[in-house]
C-alpha positions as a Markdown table, in Angstrom:
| # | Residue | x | y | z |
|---|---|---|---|---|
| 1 | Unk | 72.9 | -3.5 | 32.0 |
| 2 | Unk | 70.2 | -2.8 | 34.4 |
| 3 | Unk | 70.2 | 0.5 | 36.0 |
| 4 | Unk | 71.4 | 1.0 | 40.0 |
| 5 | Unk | 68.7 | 0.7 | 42.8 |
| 6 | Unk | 68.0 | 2.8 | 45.8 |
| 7 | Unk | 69.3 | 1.0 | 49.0 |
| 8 | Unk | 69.3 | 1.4 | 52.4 |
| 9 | Unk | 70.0 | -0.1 | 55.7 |
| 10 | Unk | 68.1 | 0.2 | 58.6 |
| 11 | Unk | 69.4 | 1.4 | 61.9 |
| 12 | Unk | 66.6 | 0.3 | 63.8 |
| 13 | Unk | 63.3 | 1.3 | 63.5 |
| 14 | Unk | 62.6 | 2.5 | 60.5 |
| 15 | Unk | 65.3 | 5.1 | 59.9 |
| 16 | Unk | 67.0 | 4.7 | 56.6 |
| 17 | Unk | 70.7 | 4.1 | 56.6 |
| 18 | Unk | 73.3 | 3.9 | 53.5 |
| 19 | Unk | 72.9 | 3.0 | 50.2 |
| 20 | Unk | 75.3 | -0.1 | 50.0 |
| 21 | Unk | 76.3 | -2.0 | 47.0 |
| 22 | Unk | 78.6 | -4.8 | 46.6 |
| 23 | Unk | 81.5 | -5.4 | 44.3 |
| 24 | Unk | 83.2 | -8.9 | 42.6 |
| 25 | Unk | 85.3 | -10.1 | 40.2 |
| 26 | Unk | 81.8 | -12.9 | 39.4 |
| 27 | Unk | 80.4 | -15.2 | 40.6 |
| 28 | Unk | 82.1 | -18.2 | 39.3 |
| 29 | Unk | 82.2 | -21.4 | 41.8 |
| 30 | Unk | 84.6 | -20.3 | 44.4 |
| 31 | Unk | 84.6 | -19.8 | 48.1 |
| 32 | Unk | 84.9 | -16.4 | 47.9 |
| 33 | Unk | 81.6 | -15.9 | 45.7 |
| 34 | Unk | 79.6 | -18.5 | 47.8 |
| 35 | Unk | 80.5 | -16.9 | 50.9 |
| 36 | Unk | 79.1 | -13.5 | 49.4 |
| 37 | Unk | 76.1 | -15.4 | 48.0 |
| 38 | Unk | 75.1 | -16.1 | 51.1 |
| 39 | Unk | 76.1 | -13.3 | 53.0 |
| 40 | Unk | 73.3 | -11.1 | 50.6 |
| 41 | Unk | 70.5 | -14.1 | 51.3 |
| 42 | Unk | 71.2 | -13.1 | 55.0 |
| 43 | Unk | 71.1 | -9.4 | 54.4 |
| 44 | Unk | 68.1 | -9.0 | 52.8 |
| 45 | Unk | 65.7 | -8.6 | 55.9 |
| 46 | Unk | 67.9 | -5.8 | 56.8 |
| 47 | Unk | 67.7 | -3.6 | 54.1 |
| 48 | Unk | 64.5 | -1.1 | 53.8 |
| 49 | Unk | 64.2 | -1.5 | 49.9 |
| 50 | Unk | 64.1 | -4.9 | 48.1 |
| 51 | Unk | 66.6 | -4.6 | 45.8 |
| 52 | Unk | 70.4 | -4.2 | 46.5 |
| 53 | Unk | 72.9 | -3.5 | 43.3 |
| 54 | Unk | 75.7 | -6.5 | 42.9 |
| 55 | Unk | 78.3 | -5.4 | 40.7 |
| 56 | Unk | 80.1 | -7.9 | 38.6 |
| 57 | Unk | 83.3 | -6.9 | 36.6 |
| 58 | Unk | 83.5 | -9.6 | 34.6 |
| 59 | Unk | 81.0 | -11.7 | 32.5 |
| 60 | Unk | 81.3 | -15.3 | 33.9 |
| 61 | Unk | 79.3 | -17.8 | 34.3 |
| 62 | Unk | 76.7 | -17.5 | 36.8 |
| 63 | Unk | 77.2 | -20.2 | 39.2 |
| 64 | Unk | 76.1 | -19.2 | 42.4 |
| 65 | Unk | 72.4 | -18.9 | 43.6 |
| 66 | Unk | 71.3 | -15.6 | 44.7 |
| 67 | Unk | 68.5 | -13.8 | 46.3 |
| 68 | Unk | 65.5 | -12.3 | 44.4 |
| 69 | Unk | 66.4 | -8.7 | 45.6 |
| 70 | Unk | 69.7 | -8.4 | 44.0 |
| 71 | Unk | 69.9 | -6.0 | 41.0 |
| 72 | Unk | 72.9 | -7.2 | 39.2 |
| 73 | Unk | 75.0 | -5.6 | 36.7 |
| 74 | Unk | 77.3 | -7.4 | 34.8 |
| 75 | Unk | 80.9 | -5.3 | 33.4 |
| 76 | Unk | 82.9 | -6.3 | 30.9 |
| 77 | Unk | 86.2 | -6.4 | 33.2 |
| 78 | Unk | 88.0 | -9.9 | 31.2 |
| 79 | Unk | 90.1 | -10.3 | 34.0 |
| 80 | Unk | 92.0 | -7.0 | 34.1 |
| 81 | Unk | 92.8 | -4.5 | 36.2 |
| 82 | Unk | 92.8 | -1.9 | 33.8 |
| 83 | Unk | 89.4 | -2.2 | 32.2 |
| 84 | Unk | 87.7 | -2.7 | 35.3 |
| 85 | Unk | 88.5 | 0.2 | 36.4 |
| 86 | Unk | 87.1 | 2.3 | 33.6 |
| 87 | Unk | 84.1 | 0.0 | 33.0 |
| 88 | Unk | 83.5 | 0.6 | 36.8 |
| 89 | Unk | 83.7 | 4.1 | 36.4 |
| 90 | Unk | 81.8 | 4.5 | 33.3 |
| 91 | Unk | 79.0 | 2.7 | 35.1 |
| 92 | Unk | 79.3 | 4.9 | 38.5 |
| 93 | Unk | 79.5 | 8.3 | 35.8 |
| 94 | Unk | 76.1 | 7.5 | 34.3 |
| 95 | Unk | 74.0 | 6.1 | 37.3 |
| 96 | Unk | 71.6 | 8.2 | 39.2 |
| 97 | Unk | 71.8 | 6.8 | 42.5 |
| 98 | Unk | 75.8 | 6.0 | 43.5 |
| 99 | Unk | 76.6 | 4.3 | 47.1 |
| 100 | Unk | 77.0 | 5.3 | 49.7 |
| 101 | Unk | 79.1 | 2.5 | 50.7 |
| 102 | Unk | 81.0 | -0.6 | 48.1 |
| 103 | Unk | 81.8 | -3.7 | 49.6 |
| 104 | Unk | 83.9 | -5.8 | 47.7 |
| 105 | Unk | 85.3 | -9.1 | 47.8 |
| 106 | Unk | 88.2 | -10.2 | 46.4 |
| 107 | Unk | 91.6 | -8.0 | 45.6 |
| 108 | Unk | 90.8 | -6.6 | 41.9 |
| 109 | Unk | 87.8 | -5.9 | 42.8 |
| 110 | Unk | 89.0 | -4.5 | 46.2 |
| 111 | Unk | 91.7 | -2.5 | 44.4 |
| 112 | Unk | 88.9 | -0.8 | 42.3 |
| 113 | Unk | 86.5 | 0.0 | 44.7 |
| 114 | Unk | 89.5 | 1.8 | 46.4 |
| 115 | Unk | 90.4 | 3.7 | 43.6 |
| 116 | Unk | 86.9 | 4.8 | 42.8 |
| 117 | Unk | 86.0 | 5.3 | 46.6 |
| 118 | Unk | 87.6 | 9.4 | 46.3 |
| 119 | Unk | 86.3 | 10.0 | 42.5 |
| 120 | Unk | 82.5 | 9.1 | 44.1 |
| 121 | Unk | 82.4 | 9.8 | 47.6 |
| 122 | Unk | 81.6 | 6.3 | 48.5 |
| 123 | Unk | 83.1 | 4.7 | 51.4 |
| 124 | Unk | 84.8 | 1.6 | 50.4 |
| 125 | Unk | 84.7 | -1.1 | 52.6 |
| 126 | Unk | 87.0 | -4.2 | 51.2 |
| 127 | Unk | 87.1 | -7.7 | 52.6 |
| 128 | Unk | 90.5 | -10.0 | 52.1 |
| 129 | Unk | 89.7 | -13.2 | 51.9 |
| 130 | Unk | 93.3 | -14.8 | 51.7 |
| 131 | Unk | 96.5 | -14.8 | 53.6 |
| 132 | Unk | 97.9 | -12.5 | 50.8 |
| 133 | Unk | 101.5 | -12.6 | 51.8 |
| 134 | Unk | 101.2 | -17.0 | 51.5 |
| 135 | Unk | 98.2 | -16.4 | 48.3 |
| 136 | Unk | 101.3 | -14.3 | 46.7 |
| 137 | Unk | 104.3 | -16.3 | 47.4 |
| 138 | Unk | 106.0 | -17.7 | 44.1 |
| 139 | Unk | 104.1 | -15.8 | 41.9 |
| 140 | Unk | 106.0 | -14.1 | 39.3 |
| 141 | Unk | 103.4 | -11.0 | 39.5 |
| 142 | Unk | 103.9 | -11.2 | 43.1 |
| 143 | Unk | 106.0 | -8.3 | 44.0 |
| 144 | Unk | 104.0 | -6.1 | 42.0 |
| 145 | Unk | 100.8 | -7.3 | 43.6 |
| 146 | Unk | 102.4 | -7.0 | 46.9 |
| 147 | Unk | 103.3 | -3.0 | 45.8 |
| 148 | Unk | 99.7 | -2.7 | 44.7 |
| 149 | Unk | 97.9 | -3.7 | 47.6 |
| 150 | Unk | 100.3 | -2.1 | 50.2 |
| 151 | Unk | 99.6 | 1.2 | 48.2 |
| 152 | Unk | 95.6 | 0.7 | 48.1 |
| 153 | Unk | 94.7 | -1.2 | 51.3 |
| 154 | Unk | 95.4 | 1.0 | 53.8 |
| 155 | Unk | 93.4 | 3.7 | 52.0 |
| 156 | Unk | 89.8 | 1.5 | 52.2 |
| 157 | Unk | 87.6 | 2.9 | 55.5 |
| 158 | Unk | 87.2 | -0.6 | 56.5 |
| 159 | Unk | 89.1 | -4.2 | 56.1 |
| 160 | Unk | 87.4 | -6.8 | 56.9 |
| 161 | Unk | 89.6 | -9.7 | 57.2 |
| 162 | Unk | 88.3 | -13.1 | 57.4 |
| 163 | Unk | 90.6 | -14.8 | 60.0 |
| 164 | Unk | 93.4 | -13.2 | 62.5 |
| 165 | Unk | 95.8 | -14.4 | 60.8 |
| 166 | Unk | 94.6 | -12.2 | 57.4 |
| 167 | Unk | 94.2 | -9.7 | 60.2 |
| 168 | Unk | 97.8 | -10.3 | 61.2 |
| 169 | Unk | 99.9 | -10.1 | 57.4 |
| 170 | Unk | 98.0 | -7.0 | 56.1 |
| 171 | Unk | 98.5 | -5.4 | 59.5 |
| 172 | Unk | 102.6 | -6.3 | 59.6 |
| 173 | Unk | 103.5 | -6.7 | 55.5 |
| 174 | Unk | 100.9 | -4.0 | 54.0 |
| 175 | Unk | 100.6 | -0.9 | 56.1 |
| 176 | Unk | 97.0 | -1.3 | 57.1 |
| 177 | Unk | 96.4 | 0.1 | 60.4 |
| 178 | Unk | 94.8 | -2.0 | 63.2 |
| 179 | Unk | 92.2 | 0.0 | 64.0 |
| 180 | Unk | 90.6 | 0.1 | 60.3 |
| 181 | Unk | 90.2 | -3.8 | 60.3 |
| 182 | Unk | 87.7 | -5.9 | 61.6 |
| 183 | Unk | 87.9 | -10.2 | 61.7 |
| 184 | Unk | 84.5 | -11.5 | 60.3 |
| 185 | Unk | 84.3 | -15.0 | 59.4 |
| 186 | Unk | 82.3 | -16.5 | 56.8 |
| 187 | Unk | 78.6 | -16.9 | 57.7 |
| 188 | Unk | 77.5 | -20.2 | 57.7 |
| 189 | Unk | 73.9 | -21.1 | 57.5 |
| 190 | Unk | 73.5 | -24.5 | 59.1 |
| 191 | Unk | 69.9 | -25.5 | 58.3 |
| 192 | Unk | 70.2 | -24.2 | 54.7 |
| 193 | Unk | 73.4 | -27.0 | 54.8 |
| 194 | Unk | 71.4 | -29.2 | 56.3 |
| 195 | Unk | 68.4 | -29.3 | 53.8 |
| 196 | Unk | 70.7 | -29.1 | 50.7 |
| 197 | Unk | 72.3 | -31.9 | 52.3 |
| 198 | Unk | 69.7 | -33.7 | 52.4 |
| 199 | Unk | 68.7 | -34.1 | 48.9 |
| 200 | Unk | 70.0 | -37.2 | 46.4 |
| 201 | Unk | 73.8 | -36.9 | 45.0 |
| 202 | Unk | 73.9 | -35.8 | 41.4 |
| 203 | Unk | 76.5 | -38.3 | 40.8 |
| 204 | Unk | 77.7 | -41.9 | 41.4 |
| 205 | Unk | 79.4 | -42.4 | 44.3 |
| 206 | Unk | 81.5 | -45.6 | 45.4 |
| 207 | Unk | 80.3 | -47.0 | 49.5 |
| 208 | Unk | 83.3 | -45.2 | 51.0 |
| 209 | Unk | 85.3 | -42.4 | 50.1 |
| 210 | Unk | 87.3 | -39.3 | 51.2 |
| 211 | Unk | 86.9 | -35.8 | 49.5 |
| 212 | Unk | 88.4 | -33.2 | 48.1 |
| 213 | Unk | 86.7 | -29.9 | 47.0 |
| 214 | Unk | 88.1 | -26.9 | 45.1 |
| 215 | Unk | 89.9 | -25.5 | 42.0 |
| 216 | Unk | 92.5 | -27.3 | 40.4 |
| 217 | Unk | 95.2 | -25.1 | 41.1 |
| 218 | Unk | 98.6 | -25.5 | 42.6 |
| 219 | Unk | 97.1 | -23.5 | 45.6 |
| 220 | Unk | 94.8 | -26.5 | 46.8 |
| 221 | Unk | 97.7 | -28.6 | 46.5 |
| 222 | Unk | 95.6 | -31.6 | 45.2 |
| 223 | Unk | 99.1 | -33.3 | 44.5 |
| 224 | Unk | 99.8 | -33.9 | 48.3 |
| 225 | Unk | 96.1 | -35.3 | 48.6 |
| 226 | Unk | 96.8 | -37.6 | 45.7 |
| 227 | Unk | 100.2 | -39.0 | 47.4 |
| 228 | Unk | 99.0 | -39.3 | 50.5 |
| 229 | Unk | 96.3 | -41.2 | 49.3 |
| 230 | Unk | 98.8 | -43.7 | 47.9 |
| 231 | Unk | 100.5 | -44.2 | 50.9 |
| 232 | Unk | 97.5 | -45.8 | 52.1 |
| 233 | Unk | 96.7 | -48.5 | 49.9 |
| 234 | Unk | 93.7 | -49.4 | 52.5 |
| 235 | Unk | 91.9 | -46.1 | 52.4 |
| 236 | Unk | 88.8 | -45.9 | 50.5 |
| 237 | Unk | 88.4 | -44.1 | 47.3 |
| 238 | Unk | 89.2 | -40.1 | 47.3 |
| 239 | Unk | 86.4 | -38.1 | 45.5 |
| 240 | Unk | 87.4 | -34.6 | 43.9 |
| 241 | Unk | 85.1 | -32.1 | 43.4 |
| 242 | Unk | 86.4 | -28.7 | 41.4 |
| 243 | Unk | 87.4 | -27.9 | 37.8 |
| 244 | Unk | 90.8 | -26.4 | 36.9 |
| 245 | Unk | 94.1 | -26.3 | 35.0 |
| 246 | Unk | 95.8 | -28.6 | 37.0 |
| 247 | Unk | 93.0 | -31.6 | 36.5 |
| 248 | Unk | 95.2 | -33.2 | 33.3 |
| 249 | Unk | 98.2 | -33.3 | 35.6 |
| 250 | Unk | 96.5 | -34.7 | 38.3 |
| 251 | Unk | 95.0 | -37.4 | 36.5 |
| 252 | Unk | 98.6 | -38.5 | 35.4 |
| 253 | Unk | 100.0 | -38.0 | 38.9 |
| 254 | Unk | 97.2 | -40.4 | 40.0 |
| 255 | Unk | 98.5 | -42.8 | 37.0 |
| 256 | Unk | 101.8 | -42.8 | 37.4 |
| 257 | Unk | 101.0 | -43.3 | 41.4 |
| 258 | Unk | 98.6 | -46.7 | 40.8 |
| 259 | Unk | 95.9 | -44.8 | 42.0 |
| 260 | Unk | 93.9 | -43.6 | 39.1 |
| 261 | Unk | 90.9 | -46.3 | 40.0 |
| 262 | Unk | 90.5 | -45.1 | 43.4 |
| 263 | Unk | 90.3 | -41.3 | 42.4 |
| 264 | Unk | 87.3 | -40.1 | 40.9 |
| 265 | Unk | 87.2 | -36.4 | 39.3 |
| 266 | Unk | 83.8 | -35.5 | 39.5 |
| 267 | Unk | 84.0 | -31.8 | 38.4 |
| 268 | Unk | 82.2 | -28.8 | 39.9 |
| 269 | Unk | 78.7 | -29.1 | 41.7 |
| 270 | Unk | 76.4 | -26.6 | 42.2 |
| 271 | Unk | 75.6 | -28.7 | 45.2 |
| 272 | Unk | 78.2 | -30.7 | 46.7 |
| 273 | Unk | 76.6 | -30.8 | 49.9 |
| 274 | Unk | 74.8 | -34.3 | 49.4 |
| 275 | Unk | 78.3 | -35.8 | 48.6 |
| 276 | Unk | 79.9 | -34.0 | 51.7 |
| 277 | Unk | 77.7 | -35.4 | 54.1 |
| 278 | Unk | 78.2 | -38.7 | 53.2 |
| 279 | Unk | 82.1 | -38.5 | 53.0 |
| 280 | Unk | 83.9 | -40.1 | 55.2 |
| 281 | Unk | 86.0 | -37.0 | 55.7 |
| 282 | Unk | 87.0 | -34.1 | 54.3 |
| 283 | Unk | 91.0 | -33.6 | 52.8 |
| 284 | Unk | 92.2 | -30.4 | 52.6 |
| 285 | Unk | 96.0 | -29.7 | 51.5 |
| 286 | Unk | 95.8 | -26.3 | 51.0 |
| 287 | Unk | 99.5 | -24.2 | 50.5 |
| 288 | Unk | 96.9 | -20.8 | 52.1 |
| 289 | Unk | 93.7 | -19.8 | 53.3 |
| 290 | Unk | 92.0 | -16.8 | 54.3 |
| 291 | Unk | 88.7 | -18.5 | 56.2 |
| 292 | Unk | 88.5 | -21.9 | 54.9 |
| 293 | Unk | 84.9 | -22.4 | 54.5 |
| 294 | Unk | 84.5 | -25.6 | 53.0 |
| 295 | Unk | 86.2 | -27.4 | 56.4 |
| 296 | Unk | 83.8 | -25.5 | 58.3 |
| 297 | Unk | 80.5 | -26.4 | 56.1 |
| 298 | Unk | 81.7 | -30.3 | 56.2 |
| 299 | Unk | 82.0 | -29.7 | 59.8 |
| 300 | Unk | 78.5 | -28.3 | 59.7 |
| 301 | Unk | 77.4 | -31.5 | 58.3 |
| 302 | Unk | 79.4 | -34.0 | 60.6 |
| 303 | Unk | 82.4 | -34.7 | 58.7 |
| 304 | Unk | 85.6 | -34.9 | 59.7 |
| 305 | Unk | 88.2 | -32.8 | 58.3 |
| 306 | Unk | 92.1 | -33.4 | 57.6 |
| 307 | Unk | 93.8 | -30.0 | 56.9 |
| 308 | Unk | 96.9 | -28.4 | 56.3 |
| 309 | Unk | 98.2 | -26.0 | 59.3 |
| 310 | Unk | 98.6 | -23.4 | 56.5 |
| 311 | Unk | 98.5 | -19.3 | 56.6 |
| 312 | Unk | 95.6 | -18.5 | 58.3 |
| 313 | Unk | 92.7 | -20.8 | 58.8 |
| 314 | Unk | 92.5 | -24.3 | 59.5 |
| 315 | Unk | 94.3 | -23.5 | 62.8 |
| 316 | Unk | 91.8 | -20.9 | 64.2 |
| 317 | Unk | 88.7 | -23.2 | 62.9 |
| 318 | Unk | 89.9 | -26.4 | 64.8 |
| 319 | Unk | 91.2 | -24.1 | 68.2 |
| 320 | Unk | 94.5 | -25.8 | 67.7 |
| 321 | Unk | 98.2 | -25.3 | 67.8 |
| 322 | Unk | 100.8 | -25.7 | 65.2 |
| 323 | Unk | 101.0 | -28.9 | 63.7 |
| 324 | Unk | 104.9 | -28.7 | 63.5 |
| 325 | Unk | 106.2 | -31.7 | 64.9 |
| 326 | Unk | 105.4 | -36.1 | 65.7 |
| 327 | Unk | 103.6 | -37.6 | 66.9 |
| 328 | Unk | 101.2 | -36.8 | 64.0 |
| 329 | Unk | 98.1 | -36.5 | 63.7 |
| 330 | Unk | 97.6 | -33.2 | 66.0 |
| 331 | Unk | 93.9 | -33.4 | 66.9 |
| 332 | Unk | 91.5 | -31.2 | 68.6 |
| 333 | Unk | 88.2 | -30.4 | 66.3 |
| 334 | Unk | 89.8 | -32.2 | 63.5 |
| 335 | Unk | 93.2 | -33.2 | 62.3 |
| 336 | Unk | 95.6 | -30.5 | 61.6 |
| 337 | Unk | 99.1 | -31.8 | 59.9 |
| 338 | Unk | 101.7 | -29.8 | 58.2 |
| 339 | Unk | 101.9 | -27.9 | 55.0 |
| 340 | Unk | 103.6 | -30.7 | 52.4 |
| 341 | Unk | 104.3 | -33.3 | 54.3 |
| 342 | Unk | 102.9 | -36.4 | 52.7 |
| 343 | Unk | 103.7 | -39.1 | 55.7 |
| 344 | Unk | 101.6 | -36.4 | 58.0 |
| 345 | Unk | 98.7 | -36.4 | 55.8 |
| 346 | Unk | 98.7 | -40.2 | 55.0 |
| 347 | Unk | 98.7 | -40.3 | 58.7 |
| 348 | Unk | 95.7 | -38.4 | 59.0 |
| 349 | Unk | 93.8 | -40.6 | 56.2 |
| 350 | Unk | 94.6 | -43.8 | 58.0 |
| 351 | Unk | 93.6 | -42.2 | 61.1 |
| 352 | Unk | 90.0 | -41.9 | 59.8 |
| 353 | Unk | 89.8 | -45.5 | 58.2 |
| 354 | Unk | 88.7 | -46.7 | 61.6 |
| 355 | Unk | 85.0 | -46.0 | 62.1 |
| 356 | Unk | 85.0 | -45.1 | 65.6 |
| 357 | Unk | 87.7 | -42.7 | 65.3 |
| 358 | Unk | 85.7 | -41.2 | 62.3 |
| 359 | Unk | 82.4 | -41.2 | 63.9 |
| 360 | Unk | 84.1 | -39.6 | 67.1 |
| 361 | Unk | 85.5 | -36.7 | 64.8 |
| 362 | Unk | 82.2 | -36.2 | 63.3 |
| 363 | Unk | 80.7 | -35.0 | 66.5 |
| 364 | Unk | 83.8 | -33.4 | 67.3 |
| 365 | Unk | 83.2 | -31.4 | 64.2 |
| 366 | Unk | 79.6 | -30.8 | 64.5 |
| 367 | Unk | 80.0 | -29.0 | 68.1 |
| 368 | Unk | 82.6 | -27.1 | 66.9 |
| 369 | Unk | 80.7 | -25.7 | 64.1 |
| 370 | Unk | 78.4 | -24.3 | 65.7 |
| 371 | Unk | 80.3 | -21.1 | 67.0 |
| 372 | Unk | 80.0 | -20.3 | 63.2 |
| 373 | Unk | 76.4 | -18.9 | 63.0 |
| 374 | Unk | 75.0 | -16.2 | 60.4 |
| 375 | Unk | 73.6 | -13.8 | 62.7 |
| 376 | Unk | 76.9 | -12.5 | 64.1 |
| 377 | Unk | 78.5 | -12.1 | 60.7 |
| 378 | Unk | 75.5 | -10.4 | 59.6 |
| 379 | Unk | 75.1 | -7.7 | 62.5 |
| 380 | Unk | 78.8 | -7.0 | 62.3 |
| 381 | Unk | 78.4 | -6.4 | 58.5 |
| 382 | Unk | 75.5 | -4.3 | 59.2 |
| 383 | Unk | 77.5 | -2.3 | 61.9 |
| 384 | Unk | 80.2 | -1.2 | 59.7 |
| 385 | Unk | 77.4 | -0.4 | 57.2 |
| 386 | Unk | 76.4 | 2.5 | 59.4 |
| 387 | Unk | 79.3 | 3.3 | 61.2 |
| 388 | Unk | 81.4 | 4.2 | 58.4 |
| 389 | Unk | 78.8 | 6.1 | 56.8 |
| 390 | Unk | 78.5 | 8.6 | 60.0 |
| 391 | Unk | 79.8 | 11.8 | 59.3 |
């Protein structure tokens, strides 16, 4: 375990600011960790000292790509609540230079930094990446969960919540008062998309195909996808790109459906990008979302995006209303249909088997994109930084 650097932020000039760290469960292949990847490639020029402390409670494979500057320390958290907590605080009791400010992604890690924030003095700022009231629903530990993060949220200086619609729940279902939460989207380097982008696929790819990214987990709701997809026995090939507990089932369901030729699982890829760009557009079926940053980087790249109108974020990123009723598809940036409804989504798929339709989404997409930029997300991060670190 490497020992805790000395950072700071500068307020301008060259006045030093807080020492900041950052906090998360690891970083494993999800949105979540990419988004924070890249947030801390973007920080960098901001902070006076070159290296930056990134927590992780749990010893995962490393699968993200992160800057130089980063000193990271790696717990031994397994997944629990419990021993994250004390391996947290074990590592806070022995360091010799604590934050001044945690940011943490994620709600264990969120939940810990919390709980830590009084014992150290640190300000904790926590950022929800889900819906949590939708990311919770069904689950058996869901009530509990519910009780924990109504009892710990509102506590946290800051919430920074990814969409208004995360905004929304933990406002109305978790206590957390308005005026502690600020919306910050994902930031979203377009040339760094662009130049990954650009490079050769890793993998085979048939002429034509749709795709699918994400874990295999009933949350992505690859099932939908899968029977959409055999609704339109004309559509070219779907592509899915994720690992996950669901993948045996899925391969059945695409067996049992007639469609296991025209579905490839291609696993997880440390850059999809290549494959996005060439898709012909991008499915998303999701049952929730916080900020749903894969739609936004395939927009990035010019393609098309089918999504579910689910809690909170394919709405907001495609400036459109409900999807809740024919004719379908709703369009605007993209095509928005809703949650579990197979004829709406095979709608949307055969809607994008004509090329002009396609190609005129793509640019749809591309100019709508844009209002995602780093640099805002980055100077609203580096606002907080400071301003909840004034006495």
């Amino acid at each position: 375990m490497k020992g805790q650097a000395d950072l700071s932020v500068s307020k301008g000039g060259n006045a030093p600011g807080p020492r900041v760290s950052f906090l998360i469960n690891s970083m494993e292949g999800g949105g979540a960790e990419r988004a924070m990847a890249n947030l801390l490639g973007h920080l960098q020029p901001h902070f006076i000292n070159q290296t930056v402390e990134l927590i992780l409670l749990d010893d995962m494979p490393m699968q993200q790509e992160l800057p130089d500057y980063l000193n990271v320390v790696t717990l031994d958290g397994r997944g629990k609540m419990g021993r994250s907590l004390s391996q947290l605080r074990r590592h806070w009791g022995s360091a010799t230079h604590r934050p001044d400010v945690c940011v943490s992604y994620l709600a264990r890690a969120n939940v810990v930094n919390i709980w830590l924030a009084r014992r150290f003095g640190h300000r904790a700022v926590i950022s929800e990446r889900v819906h949590t009231s939708s990311h919770l629903a069904g689950s058996r530990a869901g009530p509990v969960l519910k009780w924990i993060t109504s009892q710990s949220y509102p506590r946290a200086d800051h919430v920074i919540a990814v969409s208004a619609g995360v905004s929304d729940d933990l406002s109305s279902n978790y206590a957390v008062p308005k005026g502690k939460i600020s919306v910050i989207g994902n930031p979203i380097d377009a040339v760094r998309l662009q130049t990954l982008a650009a490079e050769q696929p890793t993998i085979a790819l048939p002429e034509d195909y749709f795709l699918g990214v994400g874990r295999l987990v009933p949350n992505k709701n690859f099932a939908l996808t899968l029977a959409a997809l055999a609704a339109v026995p004309d559509a070219p090939k779907l592509v899915i790109l994720g690992h996950g507990p669901q993948e045996t089932a899925l391969r059945a369901q695409a067996e049992q459906l007639g469609i296991a030729e025209r579905v490839i699982f291609a696993g997880f890829l440390e850059n999809p990008y290549p494959i996005m760009a060439r898709a012909r557009a991008l499915v998303s079926a999701s049952r929730a979302e916080g900020f749903p940053n894969t739609l936004i980087e395939a927009m990035t790249l010019g393609c098309p995006v089918i999504a579910t109108d689910c809690p909170s974020g394919p709405a907001e990123v495609l400036e459109m209303a409900a999807a809740t009723a024919p004719p379908w598809p709703a369009t605007a940036h993209g095509i928005l249909v809703p949650m579990e409804h197979q004829q709406a989504m095979a709608a949307g798929i055969k809607t994008l088997c004509d090329k002009s339709t396609r190609d005129d989404y793509a640019t749809r997409a591309t100019q709508r994109a844009a209002h995602f930029g780093h640099k805002a997300v980055v100077a609203a991060y580096t606002d907080i930084f400071n301003a909840v670190h004034t006495p």
